[in-house]
Structures are given as structure tokens and as C-alpha cells.
C-alpha positions in Angstrom: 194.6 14.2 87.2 196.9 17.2 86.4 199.0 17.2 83.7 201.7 19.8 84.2 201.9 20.5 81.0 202.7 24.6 80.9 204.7 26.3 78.5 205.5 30.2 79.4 206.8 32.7 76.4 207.7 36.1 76.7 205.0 38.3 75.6 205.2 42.0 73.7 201.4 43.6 73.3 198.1 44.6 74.6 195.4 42.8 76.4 192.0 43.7 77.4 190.9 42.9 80.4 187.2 43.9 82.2 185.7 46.3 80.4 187.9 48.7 78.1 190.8 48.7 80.2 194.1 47.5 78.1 197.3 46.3 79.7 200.8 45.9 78.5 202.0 42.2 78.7 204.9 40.8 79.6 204.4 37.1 79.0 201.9 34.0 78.3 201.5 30.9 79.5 199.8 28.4 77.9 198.6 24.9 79.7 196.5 21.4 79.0 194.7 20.9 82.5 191.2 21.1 84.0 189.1 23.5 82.5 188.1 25.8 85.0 185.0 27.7 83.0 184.6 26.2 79.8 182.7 22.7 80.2 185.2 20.7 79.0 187.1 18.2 81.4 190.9 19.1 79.8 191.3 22.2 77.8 194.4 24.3 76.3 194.2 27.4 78.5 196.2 30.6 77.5 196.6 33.2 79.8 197.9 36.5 78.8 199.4 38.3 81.4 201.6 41.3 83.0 204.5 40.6 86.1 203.7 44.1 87.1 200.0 44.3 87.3 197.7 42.3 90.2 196.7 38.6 89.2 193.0 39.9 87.8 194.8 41.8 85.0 194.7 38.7 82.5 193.0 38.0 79.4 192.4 34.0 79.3 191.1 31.2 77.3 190.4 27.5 77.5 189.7 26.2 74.0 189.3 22.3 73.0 192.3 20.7 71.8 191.0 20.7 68.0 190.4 24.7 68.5 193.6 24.7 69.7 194.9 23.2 66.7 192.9 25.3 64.1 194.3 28.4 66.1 197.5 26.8 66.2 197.4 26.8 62.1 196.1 30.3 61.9 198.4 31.9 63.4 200.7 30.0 61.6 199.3 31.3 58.2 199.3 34.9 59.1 202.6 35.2 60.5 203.5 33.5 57.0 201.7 36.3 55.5 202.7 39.2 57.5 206.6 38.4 57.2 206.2 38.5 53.5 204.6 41.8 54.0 207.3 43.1 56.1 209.7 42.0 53.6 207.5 43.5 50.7 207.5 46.5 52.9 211.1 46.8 53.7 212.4 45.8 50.6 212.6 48.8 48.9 213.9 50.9 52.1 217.4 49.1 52.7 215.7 47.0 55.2 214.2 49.4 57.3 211.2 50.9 58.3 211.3 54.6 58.4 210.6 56.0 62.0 211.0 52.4 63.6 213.9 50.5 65.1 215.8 47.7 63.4 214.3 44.7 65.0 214.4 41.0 64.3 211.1 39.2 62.7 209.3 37.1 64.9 210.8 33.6 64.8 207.8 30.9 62.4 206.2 28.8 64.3 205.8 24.6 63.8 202.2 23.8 62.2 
């Protein structure tokens, strides 16, 4: 049975792909459905991918839904982390990096 459960964010980064070869992305898309390569029957798949590149140029996962989770909180702890940093960082310069555009911090995500 599929779920069609997919969610698809805007992406700004690297991925690997193959060997050494590194590709910009431009969104992910993350799914609960059949696992296709993990032996799981459902799994949380994330696919990181690029609009401009062929389909092969994607960096995937299919994780269990409790690895899911424990990623789901990790992330969650460093991005609380690295905004204090950046704000640590920044404090003292107005704001501002030196040599980097004003940009927005990424928006917290729920635990």
C-alpha cells in the first residue's frame, strides 16, 4: 500500500553522488513508502537532489522510522547550536559577517 506521504523543501548545498563527484542541490524530498533497498517494508526516504542534473545525480536514504526520529532530534540540536554560534559570531560585528551577505538564519525546526 502507498502512502503518499512526500514532503519537498528547497535545498541550498552539496551532495555526493558515485564516487567523488559533488553536485549543487536545489531541493529534497522526503517520503514514508516502500523501501526500495534497505530491508525494511516502509521507510523514511530522503532524496537529495538537483532540477538541473539527470535523475542519477541524487544522494538518498531510507532510514527506519526511529532513525528518522533520532536524526530528526539531531539536527534539531545542532541547528540550536550553530544559531547561537552565528549569533556569538555576529554579535560583536553589527550583525554581519565580514566578506558575506546579510542573510536570514535558517528557520528551527519542530522536535
Amino acid at each position: 500500500m502507498c502512502t503518499s506521504i512526500v514532503e519537498i523543501a528547497a535545498a541550498s548545498g552539496m551532495a555526493k553522488a558515485d564516487k567523488d563527484e559533488w553536485f549543487p542541490l536545489t531541493h529534497s524530498v522526503v517520503a514514508y513508502d516502500h523501501a526500495r533497498h534497505a530491508l525494511l517494508e516502509d521507510a523514511i526516504t530522503i532524496d537529495f537532489v538537483s532540477r538541473d542534473l539527470p535523475p542519477r545525480a541524487r544522494a538518498a536514504v531510507e532510514l527506519t522510522l526511529e532513525a528518522a526520529k533520532a536524526l530528526n532530534e539531531a539536527l534539531a540540536r545542532a541547528i540550536t547550536a550553530a544559531e547561537l554560534e552565528e549569533s556569538q559570531r555576529t554579535e560583536g560585528l553589527g550583525g554581519r559577517r565580514p566578506g558575506l551577505p546579510e542573510r536570514p538564519l535558517a528557520p528551527r525546526m519542530a522536535a
